[in-house]
DSSP file (Angstrom, degrees, kcal/mol; ACC not computed):
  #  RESIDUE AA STRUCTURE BP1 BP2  ACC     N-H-->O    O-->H-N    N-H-->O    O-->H-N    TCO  KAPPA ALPHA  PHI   PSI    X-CA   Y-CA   Z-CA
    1    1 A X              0   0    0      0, 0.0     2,-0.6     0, 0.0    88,-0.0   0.000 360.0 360.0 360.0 130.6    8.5    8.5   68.3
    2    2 A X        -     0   0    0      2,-0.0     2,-0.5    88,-0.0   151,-0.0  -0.732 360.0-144.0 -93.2 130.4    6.6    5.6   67.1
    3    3 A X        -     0   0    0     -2,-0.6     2,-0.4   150,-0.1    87,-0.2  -0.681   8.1-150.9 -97.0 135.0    4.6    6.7   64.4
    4    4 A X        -     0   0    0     85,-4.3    87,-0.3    -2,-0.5    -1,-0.0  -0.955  21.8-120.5-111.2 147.7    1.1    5.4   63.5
    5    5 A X        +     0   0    0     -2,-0.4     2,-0.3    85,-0.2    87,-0.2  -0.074  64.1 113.9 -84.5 174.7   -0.4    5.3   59.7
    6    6 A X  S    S-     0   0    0     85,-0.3    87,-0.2    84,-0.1     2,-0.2  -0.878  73.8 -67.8 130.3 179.7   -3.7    7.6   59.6
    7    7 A X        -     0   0    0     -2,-0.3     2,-0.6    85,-0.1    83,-0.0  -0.514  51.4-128.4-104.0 154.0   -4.9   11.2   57.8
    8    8 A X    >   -     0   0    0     -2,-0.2     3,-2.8     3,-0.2    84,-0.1  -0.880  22.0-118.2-123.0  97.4   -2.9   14.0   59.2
    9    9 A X  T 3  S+     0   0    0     -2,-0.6     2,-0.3     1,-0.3     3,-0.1   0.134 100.5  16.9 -45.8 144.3   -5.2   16.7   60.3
   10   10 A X  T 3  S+     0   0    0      1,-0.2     2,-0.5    96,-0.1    -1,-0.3  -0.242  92.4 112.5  83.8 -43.9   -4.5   20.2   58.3
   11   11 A X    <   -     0   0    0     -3,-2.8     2,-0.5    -2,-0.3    -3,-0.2  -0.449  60.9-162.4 -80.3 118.5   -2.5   18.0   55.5
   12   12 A X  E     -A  105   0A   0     93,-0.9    93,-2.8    -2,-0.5     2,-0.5  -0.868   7.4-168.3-109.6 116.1   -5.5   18.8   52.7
   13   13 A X  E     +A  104   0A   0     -2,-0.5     2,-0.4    91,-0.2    91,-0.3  -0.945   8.7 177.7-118.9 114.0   -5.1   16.0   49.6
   14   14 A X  E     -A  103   0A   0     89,-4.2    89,-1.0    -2,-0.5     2,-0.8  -0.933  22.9-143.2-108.3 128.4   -7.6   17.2   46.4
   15   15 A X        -     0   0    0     -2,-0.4    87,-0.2    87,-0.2    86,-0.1  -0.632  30.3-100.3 -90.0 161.8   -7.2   14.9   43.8
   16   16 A X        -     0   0    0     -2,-0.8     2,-0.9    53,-0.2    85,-0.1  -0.121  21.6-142.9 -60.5 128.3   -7.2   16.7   40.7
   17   17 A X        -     0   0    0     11,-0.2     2,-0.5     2,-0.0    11,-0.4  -0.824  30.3-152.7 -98.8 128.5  -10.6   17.0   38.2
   18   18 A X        -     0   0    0     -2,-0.9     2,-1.0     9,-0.1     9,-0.2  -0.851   8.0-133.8-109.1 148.7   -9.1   16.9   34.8
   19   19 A X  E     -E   26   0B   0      7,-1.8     7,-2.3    -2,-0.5     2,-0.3  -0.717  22.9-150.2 -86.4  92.5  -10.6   18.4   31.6
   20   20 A X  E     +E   25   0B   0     -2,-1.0     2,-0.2     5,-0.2     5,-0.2  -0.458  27.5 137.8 -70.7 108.3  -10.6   16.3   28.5
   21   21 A X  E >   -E   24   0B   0      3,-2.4     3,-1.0    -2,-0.3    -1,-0.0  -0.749  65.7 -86.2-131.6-171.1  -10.4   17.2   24.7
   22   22 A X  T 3  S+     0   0    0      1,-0.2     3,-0.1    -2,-0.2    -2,-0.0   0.471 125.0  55.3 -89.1   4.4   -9.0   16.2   21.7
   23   23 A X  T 3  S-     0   0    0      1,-0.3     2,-0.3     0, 0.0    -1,-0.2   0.769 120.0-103.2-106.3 -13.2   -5.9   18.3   22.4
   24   24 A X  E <   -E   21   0B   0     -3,-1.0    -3,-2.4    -5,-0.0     2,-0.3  -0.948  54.6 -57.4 139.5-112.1   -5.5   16.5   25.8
   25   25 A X  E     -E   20   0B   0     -2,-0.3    -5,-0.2    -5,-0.2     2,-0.1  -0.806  23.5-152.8-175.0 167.1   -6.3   18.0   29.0
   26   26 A X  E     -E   19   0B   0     -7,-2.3    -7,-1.8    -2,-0.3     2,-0.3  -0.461   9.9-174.5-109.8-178.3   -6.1   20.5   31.4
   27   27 A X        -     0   0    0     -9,-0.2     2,-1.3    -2,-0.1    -9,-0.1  -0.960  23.7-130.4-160.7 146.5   -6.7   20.7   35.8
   28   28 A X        -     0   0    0    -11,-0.4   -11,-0.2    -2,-0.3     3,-0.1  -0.749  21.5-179.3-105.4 114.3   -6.6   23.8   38.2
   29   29 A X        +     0   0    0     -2,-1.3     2,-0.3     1,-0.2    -1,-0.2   0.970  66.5  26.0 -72.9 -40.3   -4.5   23.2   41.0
   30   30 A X        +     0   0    0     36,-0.0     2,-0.2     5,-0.0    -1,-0.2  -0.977  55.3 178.2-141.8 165.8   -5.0   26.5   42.8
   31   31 A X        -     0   0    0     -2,-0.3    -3,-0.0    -3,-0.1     0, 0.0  -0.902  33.1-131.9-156.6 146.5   -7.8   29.2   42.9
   32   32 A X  S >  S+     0   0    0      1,-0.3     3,-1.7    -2,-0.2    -1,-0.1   0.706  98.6  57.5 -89.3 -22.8   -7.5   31.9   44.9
   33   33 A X  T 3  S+     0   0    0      1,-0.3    -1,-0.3     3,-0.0     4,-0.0   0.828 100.4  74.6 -79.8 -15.1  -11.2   31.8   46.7
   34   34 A X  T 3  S+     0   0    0      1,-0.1     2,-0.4     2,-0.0    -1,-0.3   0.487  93.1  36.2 -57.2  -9.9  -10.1   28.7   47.6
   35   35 A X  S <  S-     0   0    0     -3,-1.7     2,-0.1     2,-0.0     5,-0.1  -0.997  85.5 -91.9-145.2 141.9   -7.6   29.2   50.2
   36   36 A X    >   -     0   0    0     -2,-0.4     3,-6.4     1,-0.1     4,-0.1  -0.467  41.3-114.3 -58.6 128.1   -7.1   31.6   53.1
   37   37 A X  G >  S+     0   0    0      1,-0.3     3,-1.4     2,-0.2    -1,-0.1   0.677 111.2  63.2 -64.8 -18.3   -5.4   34.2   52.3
   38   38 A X  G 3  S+     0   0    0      1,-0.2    -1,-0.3     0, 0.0    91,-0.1   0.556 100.5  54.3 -38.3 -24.1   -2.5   33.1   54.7
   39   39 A X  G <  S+     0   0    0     -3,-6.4     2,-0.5    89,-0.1    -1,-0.2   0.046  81.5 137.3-129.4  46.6   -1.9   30.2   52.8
   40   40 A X    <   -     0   0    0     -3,-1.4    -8,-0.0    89,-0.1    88,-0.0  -0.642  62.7-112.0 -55.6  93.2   -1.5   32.3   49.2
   41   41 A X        -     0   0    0     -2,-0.5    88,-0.3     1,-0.2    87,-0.1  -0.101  33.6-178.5 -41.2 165.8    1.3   31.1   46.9
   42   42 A X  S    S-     0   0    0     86,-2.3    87,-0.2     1,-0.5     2,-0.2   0.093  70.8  -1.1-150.4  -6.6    3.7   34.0   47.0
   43   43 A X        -     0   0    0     85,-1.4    -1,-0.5    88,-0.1     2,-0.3  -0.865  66.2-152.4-170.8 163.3    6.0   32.0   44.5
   44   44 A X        +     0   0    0     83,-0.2     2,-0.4    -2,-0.2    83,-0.2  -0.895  10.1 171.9-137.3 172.6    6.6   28.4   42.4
   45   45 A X  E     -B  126   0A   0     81,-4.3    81,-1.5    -2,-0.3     2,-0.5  -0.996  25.4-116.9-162.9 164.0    8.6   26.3   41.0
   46   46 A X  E     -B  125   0A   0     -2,-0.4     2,-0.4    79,-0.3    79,-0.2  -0.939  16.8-162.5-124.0 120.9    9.2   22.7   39.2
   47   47 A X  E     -B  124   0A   0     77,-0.9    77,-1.3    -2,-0.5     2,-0.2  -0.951   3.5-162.3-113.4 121.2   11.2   19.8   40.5
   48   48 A X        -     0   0    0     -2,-0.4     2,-0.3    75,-0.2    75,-0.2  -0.538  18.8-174.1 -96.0 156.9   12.6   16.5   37.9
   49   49 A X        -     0   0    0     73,-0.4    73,-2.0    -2,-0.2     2,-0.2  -0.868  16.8-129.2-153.7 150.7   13.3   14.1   40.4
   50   50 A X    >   -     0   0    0     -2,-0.3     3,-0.5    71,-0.2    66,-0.3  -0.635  42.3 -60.6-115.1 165.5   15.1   10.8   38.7
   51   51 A X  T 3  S+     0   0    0     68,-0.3     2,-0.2    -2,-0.2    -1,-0.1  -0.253 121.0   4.0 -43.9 104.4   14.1    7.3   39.1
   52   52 A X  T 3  S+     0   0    0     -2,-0.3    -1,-0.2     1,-0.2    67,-0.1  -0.236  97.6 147.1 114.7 -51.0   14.2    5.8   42.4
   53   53 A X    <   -     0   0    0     -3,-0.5    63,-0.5    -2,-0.2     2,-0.4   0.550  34.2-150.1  13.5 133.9   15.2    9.2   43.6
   54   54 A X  E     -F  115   0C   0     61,-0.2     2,-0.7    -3,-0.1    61,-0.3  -0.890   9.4-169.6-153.0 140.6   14.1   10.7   47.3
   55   55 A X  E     -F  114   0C   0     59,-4.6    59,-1.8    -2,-0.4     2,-0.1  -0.964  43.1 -31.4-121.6 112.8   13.4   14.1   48.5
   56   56 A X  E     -     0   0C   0     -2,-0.7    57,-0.2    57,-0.3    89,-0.1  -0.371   5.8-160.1 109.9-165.1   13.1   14.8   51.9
   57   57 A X  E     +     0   0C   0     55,-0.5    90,-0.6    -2,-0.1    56,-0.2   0.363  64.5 119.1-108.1 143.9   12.2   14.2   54.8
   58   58 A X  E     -F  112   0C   0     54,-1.5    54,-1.9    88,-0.2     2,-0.3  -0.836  40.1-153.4-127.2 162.4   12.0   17.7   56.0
   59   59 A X  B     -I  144   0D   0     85,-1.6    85,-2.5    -2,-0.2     2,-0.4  -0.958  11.8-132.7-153.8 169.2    9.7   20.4   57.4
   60   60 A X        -     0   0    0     50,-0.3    49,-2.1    -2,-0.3    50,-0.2  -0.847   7.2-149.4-116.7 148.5    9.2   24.3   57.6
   61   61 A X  S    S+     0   0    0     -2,-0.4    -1,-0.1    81,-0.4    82,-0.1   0.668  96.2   2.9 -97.5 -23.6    8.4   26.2   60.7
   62   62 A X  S    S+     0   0    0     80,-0.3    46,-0.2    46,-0.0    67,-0.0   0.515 112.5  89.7-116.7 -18.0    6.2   29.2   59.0
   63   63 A X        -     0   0    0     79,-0.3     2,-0.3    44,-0.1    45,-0.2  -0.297  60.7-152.4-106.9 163.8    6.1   28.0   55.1
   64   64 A X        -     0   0    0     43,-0.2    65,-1.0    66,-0.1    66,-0.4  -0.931  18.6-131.5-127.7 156.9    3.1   25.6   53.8
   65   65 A X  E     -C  106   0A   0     41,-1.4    41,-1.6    -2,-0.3     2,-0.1  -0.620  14.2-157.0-118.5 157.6    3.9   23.7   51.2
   66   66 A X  E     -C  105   0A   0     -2,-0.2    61,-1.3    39,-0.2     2,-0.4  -0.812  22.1-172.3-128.1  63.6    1.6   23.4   47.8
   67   67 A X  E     -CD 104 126A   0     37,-4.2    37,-1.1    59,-0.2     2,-1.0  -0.725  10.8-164.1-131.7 119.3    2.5   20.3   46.3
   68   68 A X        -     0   0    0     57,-0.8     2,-0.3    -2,-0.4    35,-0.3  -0.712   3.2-172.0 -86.3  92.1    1.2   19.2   42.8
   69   69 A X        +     0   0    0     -2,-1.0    33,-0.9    33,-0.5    28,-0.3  -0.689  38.8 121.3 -81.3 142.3    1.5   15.5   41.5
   70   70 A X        +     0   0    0     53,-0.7     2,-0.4    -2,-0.3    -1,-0.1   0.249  55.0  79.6-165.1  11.3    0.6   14.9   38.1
   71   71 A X  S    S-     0   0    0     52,-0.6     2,-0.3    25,-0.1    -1,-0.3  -0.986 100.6 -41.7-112.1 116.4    4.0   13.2   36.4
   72   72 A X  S    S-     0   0    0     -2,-0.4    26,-0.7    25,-0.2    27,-0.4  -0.485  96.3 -44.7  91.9-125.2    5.1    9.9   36.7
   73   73 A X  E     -G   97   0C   0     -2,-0.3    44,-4.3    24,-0.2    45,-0.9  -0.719  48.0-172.6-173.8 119.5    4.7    8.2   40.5
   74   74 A X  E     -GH  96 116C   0     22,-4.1    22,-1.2    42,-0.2     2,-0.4  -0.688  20.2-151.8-109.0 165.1    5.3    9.2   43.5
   75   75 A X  E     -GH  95 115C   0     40,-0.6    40,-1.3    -2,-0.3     2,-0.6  -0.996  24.9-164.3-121.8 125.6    5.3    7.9   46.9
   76   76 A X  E     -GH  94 114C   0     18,-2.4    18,-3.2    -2,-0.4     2,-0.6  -0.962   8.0-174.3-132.7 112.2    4.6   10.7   49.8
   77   77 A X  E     -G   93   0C   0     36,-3.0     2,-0.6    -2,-0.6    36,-0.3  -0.709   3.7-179.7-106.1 113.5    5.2   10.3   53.1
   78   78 A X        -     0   0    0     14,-3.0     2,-0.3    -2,-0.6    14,-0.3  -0.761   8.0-162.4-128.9 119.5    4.1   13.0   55.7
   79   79 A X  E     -J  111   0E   0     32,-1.1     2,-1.3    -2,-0.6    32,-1.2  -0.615  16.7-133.4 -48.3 118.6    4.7   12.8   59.3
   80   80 A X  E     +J  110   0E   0     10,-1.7     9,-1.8    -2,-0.3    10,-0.2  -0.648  36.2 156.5 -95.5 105.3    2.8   14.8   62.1
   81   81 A X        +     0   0    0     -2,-1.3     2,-0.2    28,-1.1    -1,-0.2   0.740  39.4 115.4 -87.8 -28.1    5.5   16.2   64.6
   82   82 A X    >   -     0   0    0     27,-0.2     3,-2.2     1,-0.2     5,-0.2  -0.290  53.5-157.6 -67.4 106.0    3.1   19.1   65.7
   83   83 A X  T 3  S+     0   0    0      1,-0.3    -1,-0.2    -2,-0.2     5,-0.0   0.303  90.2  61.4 -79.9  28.4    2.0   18.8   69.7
   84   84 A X  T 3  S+     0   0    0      3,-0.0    -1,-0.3     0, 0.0    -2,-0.1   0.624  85.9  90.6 -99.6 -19.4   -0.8   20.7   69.1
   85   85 A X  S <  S-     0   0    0     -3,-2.2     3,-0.3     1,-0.1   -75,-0.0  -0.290  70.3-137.7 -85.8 166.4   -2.4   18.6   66.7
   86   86 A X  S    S+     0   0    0      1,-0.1    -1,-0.1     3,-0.0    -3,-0.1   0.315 106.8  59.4 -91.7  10.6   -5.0   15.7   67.3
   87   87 A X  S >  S+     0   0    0     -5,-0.2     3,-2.9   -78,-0.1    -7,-0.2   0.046  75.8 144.2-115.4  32.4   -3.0   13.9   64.8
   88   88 A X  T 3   +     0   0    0     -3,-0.3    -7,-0.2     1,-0.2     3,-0.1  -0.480  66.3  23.6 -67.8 143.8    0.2   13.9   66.4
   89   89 A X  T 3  S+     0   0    0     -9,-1.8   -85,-4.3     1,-0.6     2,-0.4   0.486  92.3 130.1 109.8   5.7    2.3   11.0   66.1
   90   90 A X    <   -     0   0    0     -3,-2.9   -10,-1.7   -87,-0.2    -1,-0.6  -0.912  39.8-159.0-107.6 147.8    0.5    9.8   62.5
   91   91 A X        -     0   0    0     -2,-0.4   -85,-0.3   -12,-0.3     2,-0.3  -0.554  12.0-166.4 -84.8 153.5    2.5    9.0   59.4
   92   92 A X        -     0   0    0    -14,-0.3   -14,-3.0    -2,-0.2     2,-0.8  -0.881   5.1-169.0-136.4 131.2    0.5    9.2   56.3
   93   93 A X  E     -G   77   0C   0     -2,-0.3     2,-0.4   -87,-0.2   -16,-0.2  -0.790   5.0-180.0-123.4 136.2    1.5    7.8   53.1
   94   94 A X  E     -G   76   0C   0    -18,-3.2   -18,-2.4    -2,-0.8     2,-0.3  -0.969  21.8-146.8-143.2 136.8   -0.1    8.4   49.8
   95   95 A X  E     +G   75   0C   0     -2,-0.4     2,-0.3   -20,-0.2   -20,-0.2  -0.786  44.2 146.8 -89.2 143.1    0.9    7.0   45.7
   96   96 A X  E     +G   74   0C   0    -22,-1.2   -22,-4.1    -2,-0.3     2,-0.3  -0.904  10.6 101.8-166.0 166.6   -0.2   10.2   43.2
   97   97 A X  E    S-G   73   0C   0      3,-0.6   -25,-0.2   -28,-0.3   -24,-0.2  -0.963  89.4  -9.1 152.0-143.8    1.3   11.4   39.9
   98   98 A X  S    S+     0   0    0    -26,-0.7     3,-0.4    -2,-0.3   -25,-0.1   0.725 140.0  32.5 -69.9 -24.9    0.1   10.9   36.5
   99   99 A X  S    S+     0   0    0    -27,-0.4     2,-0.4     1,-0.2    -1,-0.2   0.865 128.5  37.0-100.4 -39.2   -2.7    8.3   37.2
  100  100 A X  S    S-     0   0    0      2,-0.0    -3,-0.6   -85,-0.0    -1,-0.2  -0.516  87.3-172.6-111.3  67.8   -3.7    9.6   40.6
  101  101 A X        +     0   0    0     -3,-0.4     2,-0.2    -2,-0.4   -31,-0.2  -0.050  23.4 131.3 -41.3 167.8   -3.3   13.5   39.9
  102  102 A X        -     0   0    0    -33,-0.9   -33,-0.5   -87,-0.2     2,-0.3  -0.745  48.7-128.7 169.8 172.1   -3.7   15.6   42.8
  103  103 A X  E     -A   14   0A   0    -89,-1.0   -89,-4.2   -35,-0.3     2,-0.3  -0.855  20.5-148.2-129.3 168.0   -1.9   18.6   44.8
  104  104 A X  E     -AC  13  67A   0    -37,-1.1   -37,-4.2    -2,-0.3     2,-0.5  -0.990   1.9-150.0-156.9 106.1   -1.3   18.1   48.5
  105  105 A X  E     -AC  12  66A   0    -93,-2.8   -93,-0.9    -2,-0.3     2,-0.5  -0.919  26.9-173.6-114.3 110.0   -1.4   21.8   51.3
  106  106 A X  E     - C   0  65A   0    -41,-1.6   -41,-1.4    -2,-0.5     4,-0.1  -0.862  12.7-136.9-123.1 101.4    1.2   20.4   53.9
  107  107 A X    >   -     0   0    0     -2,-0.5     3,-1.1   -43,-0.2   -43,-0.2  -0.135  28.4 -81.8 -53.2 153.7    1.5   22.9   57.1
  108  108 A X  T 3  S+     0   0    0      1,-0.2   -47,-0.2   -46,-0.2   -26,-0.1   0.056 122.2  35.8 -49.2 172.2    4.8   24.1   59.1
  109  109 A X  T 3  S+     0   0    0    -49,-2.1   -28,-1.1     1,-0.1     2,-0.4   0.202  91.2 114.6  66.7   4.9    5.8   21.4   61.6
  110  110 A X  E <   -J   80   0E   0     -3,-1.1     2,-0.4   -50,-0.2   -50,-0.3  -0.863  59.6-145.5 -83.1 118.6    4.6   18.3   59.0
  111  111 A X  E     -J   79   0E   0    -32,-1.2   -32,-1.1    -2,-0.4     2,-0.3  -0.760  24.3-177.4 -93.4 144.4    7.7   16.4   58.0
  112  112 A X  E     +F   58   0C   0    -54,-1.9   -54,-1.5    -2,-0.4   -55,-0.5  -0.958  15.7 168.5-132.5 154.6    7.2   15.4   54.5
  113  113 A X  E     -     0   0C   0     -2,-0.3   -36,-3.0   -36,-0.3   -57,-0.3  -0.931   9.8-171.5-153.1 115.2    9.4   13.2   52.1
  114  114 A X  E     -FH  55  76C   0    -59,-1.8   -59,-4.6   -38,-0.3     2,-0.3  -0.782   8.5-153.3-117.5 179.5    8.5   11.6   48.5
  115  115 A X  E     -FH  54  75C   0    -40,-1.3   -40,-0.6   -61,-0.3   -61,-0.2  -0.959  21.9-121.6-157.9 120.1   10.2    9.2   46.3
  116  116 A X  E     + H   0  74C   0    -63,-0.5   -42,-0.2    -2,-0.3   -64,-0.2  -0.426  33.4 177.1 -71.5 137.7    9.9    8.9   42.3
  117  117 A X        +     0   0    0    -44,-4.3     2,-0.4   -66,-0.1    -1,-0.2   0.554  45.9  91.7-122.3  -9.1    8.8    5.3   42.1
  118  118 A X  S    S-     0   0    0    -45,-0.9   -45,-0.1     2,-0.2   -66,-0.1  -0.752  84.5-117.0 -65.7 109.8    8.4    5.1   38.2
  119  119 A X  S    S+     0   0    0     -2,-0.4   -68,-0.3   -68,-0.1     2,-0.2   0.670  94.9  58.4 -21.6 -42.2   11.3    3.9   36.0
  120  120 A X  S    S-     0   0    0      1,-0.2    -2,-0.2   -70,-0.1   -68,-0.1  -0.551  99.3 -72.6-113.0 139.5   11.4    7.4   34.1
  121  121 A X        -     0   0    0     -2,-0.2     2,-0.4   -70,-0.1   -71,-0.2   0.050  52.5-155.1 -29.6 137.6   12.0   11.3   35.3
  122  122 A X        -     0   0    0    -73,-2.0   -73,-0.4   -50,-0.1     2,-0.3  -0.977  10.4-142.4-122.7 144.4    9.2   13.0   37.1
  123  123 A X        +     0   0    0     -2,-0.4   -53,-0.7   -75,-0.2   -52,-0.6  -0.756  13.2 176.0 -94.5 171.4    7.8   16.3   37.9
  124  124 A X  E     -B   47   0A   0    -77,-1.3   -77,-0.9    -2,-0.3     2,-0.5  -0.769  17.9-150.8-140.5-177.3    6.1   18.0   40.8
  125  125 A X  E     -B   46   0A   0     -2,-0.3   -57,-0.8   -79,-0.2     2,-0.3  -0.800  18.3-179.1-142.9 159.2    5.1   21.7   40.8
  126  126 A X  E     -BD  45  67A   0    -81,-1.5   -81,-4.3    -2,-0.5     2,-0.2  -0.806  13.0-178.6-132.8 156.8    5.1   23.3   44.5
  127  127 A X        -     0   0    0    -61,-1.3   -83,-0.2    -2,-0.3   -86,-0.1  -0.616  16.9-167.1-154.7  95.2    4.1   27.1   45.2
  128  128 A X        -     0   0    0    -85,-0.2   -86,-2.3     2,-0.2   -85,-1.4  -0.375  30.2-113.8 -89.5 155.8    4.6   27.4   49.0
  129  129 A X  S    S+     0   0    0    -65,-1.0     2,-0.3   -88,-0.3   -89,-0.1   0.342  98.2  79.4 -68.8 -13.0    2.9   31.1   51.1
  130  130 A X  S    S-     0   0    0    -66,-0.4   -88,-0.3   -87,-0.1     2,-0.3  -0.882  84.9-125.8-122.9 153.5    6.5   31.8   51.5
  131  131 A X    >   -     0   0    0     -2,-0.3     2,-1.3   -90,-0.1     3,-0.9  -0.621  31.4-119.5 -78.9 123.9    9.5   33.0   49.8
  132  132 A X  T 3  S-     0   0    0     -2,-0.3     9,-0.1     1,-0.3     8,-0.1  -0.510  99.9  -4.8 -74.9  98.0   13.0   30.8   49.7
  133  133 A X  T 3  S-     0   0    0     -2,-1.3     6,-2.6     7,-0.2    -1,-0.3   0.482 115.1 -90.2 110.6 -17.4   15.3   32.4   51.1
  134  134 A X  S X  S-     0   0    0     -3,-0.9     3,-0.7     3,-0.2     2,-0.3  -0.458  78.9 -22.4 105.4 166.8   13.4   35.7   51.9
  135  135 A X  G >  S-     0   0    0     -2,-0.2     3,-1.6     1,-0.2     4,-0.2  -0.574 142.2  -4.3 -42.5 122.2   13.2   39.0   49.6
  136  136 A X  G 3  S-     0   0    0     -2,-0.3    -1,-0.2     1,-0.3    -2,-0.1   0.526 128.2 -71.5  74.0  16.1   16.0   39.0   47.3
  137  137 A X  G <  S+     0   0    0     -3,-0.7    -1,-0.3     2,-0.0    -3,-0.2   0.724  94.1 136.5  76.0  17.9   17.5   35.5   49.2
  138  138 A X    <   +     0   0    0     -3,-1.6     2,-0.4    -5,-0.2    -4,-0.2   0.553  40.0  47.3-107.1 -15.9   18.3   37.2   51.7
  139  139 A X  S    S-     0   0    0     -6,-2.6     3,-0.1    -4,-0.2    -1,-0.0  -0.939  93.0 -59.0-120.4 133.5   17.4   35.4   54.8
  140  140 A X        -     0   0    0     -2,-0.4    -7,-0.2     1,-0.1     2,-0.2   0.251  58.5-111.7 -40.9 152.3   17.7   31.8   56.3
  141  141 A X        -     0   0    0      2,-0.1     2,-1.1    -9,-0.1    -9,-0.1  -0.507  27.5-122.8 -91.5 148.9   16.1   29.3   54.3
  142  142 A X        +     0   0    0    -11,-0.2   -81,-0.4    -2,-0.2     2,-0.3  -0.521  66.9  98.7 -38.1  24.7   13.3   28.0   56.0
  143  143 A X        -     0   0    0     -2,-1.1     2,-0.7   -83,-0.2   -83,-0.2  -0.978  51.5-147.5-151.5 130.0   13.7   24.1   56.4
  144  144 A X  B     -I   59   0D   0    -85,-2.5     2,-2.6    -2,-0.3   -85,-1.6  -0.874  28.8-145.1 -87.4 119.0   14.9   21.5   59.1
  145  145 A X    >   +     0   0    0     -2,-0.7     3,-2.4   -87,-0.2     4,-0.3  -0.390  28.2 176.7-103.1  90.8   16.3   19.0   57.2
  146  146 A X  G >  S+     0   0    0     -2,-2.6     3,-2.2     1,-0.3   -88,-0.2   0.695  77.7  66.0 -43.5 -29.1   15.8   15.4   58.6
  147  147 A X  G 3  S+     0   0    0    -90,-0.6    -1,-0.3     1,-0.3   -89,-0.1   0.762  90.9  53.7-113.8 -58.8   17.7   13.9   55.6
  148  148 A X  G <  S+     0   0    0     -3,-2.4     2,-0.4     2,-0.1    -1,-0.3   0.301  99.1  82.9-101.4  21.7   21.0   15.1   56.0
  149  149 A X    <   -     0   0    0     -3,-2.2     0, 0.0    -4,-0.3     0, 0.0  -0.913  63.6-154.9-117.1 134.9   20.7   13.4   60.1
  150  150 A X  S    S+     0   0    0     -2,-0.4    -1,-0.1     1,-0.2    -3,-0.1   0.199  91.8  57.3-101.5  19.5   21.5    9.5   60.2
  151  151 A X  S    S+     0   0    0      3,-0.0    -1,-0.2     0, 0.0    -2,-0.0   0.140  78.0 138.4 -99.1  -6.6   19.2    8.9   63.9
  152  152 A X        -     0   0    0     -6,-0.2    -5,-0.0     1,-0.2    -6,-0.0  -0.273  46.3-159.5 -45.0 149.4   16.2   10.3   61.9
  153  153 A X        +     0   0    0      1,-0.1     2,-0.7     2,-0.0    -1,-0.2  -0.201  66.1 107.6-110.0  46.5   12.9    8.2   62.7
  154  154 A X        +     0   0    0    -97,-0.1     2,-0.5    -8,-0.1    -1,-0.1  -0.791  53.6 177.3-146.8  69.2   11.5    9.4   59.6
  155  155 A X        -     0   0    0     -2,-0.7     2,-0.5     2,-0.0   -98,-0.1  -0.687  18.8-153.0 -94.3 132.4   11.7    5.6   57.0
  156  156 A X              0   0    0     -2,-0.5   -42,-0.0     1,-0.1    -2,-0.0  -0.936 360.0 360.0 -95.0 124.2   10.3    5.8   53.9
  157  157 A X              0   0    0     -2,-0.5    -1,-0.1     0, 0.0    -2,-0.0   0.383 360.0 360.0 -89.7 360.0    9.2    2.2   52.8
């Protein structure tokens, strides 16, 4: 596929309003009237990613992903694979982390991939509608993973 750069319908970017005091400051990434209940974390978790570092690209077939930047700098690259969409066949690529806070709601069939671009460890937060792994771990994990294929058309720049 030859990919062209554009917004990727569904992929929902807020950047983050943060709240300032003299102790520092705080931001709400998710609120529950805020989202359909379909797309309800059901669990979360925190990812260091090291300098230079790159994580994906990959995609889910049921799970939507929840993605918080607010550490460091990332580079996020999300494809639209989905032939249903009206943005098939767009890349979209977005800098956020500590200066450009934000979270990022990326739906099944979007392949997404970031890459710490800041000398120094980063975090990211995600709290995906889905479980890893099921109840108790119990069931295949939920990700095609372009990454571990050398014909992926999936380049991170």
């Amino acid at each position: 596929m030859r990919w062209r750069d554009g917004v990727i319908h569904d992929c929902v970017v807020t950047r983050l309003e943060l709240y300032s005091d003299s102790r520092g400051w705080l931001a709400e990434f998710f609120r529950q009237d805020e989202l359909t209940d379909a797309l309800h974390p059901v669990m979360g978790y925190l990812s260091m990613t090291l300098p230079g570092v790159a994580r994906g690209p990959h995609e889910h077939v049921t799970q939507t992903d929840l993605f918080v930047f607010f550490s460091g700098q990332f580079r996020l690259y999300l494809w639209d694979t989905r032939p249903e969409s009206p943005s098939l066949g767009i890349r979209q690529v977005l800098t956020l982390g500590k200066d450009t806070p934000a979270t990022v709601l990326v739906p099944p069939g979007v392949v997404h991939a970031y890459r710490n671009t800041c000398p120094h460890k980063s975090l990211i937060i995600n709290c995906p509608n889905a479980l890893y792994a099921g109840p108790g771990k119990r069931d295949p994990v939920d990700e095609i993973r372009h990454e571990d294929t050398a014909d992926h058309n999936y380049m991170m720049d």
